[in-house]
N, C-alpha and C positions, 0 to 999 in steps of 0.2 A: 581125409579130414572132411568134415561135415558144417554149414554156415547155414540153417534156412530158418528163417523166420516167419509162423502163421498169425498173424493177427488179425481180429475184430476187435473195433472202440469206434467211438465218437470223435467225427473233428471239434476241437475245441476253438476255433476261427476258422473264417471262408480262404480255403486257397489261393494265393496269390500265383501267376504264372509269369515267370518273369524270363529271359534270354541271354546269355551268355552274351561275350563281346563276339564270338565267333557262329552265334546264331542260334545257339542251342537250347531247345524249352529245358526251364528246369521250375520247380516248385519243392517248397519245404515248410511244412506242416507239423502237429504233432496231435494225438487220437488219447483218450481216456479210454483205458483198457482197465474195466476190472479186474480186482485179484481176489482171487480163493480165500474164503475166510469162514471161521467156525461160526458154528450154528450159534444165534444169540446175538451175533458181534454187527457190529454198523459195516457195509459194504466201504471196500476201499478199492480208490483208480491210482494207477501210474499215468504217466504225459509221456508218450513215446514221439521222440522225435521224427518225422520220416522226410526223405527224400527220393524226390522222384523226377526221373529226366524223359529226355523225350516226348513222344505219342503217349507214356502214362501220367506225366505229368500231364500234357494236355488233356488228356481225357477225364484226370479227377478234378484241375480247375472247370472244366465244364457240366460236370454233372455231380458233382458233390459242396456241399456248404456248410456252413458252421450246423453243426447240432446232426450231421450225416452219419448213417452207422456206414462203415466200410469195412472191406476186407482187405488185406494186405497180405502178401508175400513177398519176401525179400531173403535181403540178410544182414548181419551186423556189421559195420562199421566201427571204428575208432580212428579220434582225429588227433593230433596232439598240437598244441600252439601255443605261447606264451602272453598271458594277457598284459593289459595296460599299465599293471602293477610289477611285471616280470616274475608275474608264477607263470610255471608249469601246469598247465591246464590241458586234461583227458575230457574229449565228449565223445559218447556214446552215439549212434543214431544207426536206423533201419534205410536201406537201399532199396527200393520197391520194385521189385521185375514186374508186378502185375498187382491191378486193384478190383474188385469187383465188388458190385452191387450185394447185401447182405440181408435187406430187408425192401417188400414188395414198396413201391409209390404209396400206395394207400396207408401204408405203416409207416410211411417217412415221418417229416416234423410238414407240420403246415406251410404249406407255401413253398413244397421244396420240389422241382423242376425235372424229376430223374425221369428215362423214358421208360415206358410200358415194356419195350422191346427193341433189341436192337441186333440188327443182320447186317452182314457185311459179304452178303451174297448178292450177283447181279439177278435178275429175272431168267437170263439166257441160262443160268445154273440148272432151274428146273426142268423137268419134262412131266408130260402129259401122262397121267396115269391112265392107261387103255380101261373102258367099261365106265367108266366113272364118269357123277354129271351133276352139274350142282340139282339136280331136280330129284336124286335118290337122296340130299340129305337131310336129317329131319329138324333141322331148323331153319 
């Protein structure tokens, strides 16, 4: 059996990061995914729920904000609980293994904080390319 979910949308609010009682980040958001529509017809979005724990929760409350395009991979969920009224109540929602950046800074929305670049490699990673000098290059 097969569970993977690819999505690109919009946050629809700034994510909130919030922590379990036993310490765990967790965030839950939900992204305006456009849907497939014929030629002529007015564009239409779903509101996908998404949740995310850990280091991706912390990483999208830190560099994503309302009006953010994202990418998401995940997978589905279903929750079942009895509301306040004693229905039976089914919610859908996405499980995020991983988020990443989908559109450059300069395409973002104004005023929105995402980095240029980001490494997660120390300096001592690299080595020295032999022959090479910053004085051969031509900028």
């Amino acid at each position: 059996m097969f569970n993977l979910v690819v999505l690109t949308g919009r946050l629809t609010a700034d994510p909130e990061l919030k922590t379990t009682p036993s310490g765990v980040s967790v965030t839950t958001f939900s992204i305006a995914v456009s849907r497939r529509y014929k030629a002529g017809e007015e564009t239409q979005a779903d509101f996908i729920n998404i949740v995310a724990w850990r280091q991706t929760a912390e990483f999208i409350t830190k560099y994503f904000k309302k009006g953010s395009m994202i990418g998401i991979e995940g997978s589905i969920q279903t929750r079942r609980y009895v509301d306040k009224d004693g229905k039976n109540r089914t919610v859908f929602e996405v499980i995020a293994n991983n988020a990443q950046f989908v559109e450059s800074k300069r395409d973002s929305a104004p005023g929105m904080d995402a980095p240029a670049s980001f490494s997660n490699a120390s300096v001592n990673e690299f080595t020295e390319v032999p022959g090479e000098s910053d004085e051969d290059l031509p900028f």
